[in-house]
C-alpha positions in Angstrom: 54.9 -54.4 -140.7 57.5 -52.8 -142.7 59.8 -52.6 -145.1 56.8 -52.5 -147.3 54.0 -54.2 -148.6 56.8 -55.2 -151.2 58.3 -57.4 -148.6 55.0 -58.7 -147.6 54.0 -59.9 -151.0 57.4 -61.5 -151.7 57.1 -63.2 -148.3 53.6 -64.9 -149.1 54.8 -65.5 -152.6 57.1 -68.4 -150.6 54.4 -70.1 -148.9 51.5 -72.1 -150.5 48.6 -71.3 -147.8 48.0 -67.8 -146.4 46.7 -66.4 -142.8 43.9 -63.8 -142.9 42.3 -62.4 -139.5 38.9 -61.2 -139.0 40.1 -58.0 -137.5 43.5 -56.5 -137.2 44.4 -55.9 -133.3 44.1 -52.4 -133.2 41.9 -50.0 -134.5 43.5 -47.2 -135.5 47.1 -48.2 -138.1 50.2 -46.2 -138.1 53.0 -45.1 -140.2 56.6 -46.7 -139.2 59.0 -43.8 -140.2 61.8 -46.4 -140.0 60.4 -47.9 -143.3 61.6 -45.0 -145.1 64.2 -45.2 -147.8 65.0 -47.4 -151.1 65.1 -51.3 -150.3 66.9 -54.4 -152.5 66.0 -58.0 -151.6 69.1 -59.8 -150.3 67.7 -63.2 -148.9 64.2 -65.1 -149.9 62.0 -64.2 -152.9 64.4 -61.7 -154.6 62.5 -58.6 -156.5 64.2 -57.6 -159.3 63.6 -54.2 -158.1 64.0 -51.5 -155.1 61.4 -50.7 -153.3 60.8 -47.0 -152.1 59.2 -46.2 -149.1 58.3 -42.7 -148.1 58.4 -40.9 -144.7 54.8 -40.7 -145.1 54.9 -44.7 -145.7 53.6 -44.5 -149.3 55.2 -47.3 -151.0 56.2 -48.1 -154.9 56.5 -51.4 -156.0 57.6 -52.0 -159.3 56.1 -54.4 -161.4 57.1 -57.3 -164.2 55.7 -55.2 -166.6 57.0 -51.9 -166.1 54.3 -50.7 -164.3 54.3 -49.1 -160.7 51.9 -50.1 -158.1 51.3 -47.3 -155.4 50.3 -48.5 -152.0 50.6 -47.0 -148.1 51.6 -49.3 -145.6 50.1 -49.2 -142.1 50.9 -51.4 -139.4 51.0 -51.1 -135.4 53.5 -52.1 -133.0 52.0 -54.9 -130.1 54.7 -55.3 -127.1 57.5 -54.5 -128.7 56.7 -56.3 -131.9 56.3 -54.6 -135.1 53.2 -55.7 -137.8 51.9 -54.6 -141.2 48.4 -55.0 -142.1 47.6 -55.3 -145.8 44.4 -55.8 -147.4 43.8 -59.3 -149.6 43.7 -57.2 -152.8 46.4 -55.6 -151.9 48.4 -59.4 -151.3 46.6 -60.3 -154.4 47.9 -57.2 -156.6 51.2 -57.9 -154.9 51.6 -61.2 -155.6 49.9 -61.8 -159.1 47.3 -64.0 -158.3 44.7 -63.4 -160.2 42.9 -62.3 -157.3 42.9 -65.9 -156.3 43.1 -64.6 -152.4 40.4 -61.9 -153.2 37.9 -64.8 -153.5 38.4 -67.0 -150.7 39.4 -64.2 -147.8 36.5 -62.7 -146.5 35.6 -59.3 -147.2 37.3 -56.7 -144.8 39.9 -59.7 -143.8 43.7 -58.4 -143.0 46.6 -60.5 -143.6 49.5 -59.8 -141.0 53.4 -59.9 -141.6 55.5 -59.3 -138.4 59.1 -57.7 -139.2 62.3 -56.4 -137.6 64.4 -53.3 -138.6 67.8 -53.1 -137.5 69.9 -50.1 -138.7 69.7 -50.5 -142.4 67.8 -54.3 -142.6 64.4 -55.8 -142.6 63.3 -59.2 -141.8 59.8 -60.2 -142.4 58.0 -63.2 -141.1 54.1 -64.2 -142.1 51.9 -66.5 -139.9 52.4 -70.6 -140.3 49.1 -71.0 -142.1 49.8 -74.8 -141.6 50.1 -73.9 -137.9 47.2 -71.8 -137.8 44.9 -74.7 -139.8 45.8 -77.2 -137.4 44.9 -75.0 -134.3 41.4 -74.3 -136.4 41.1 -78.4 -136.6 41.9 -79.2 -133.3 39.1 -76.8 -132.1 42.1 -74.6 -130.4 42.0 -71.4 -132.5 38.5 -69.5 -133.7 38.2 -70.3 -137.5 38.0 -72.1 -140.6 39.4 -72.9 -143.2 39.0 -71.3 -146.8 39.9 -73.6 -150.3 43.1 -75.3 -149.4 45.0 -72.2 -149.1 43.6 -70.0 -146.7 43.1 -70.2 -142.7 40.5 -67.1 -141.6 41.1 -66.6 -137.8 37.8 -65.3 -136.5 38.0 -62.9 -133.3 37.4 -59.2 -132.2 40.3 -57.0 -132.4 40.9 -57.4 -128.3 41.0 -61.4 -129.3 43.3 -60.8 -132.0 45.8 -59.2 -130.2 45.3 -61.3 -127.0 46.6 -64.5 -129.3 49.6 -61.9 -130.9 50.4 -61.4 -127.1 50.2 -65.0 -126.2 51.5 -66.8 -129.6 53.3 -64.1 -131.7 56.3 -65.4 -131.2 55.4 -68.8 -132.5 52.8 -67.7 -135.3 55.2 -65.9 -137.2 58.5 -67.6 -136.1 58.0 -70.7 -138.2 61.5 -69.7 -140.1 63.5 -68.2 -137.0 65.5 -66.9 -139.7 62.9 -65.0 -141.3 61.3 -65.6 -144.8 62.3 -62.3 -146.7 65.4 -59.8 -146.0 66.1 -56.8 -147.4 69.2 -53.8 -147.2 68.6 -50.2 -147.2 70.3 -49.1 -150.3 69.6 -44.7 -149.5 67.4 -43.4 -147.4 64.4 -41.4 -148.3 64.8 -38.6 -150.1 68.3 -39.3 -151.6 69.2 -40.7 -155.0 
């Protein structure tokens, strides 16, 4: 889940309802060295400014304000597709909300973005929360749902990554597209 949480956060800044899990899919998250390097938005929620990744996956994402927020991203890779995992505070500090997210996503909740590099690109998708609410409705998918923005998918981590196996594709394929893009501008460690 990858280019950063930088990508993440611009990517749920698009949508009006979110997706959090009970559990991640895995237990252990990893660092995806092909995160590394300086990143500029080029299609969806622009950010005004790049976003560096270490090798060791420690990202900065600058702020409005001038400030810096410091963050790692962690993720795993599930069949061949690649996710982040990022904590609702961490959405929350992303995205500005006021920790609107914090209060409705249950404690030690994960929200999920699924992304693609290729050479010197990223693509990030996020779950269709209207998908995901409708399965929760329709007595399909393990969950409920939280305010009018949030859809908590309950499940073990073996459940969580049985539905990513079964329904990744379509959970975070709502824009085939991809919500969020962004270019390589150096990699790691150069100017």
């Amino acid at each position: 889940m990858i280019v950063r949480v930088a990508l993440l956060a611009s990517l749920l800044l698009l949508l009006t309802a979110c997706v959090a899990f009970e559990h991640a899919p895995v237990e252990t998250l990893q660092c995806d060295p092909a995160l590394a390097g300086r990143w500029e938005s080029t299609r969806g929620e622009p950010h005004k400014h790049d976003i560096v990744v270490t090798a060791a996956c420690d990202m900065q994402w600058p702020e409005n304000d001038g400030a810096v927020y410091s963050t790692t991203l962690r993720g795993f890779e599930l069949e061949g597709a690649h996710y982040l995992v990022f904590t609702p505070e961490a959405v929350s500090r992303l995205m500005s909300m006021d920790d609107a997210l914090i209060r409705q996503a249950p404690e030690g909740s994960v929200l999920l973005a699924r992304y693609r590099v290729d050479s010197n690109e990223v693509v990030l998708w996020i779950a269709d929360a209207e998908m995901m609410l409708q399965g929760i409705a329709a007595k399909k998918l393990a969950g409920r749902k939280i305010g009018d923005k949030v859809a908590y998918l309950e499940g073990s981590h073996d459940e969580v990554a049985t539905l990513l196996r079964n329904s990744g594709d379509t959970i975070f394929r709502s824009d085939k597209d991809g919500v969020l893009h962004f270019r390589r501008s150096t990699t790691e460690g150069t100017p």
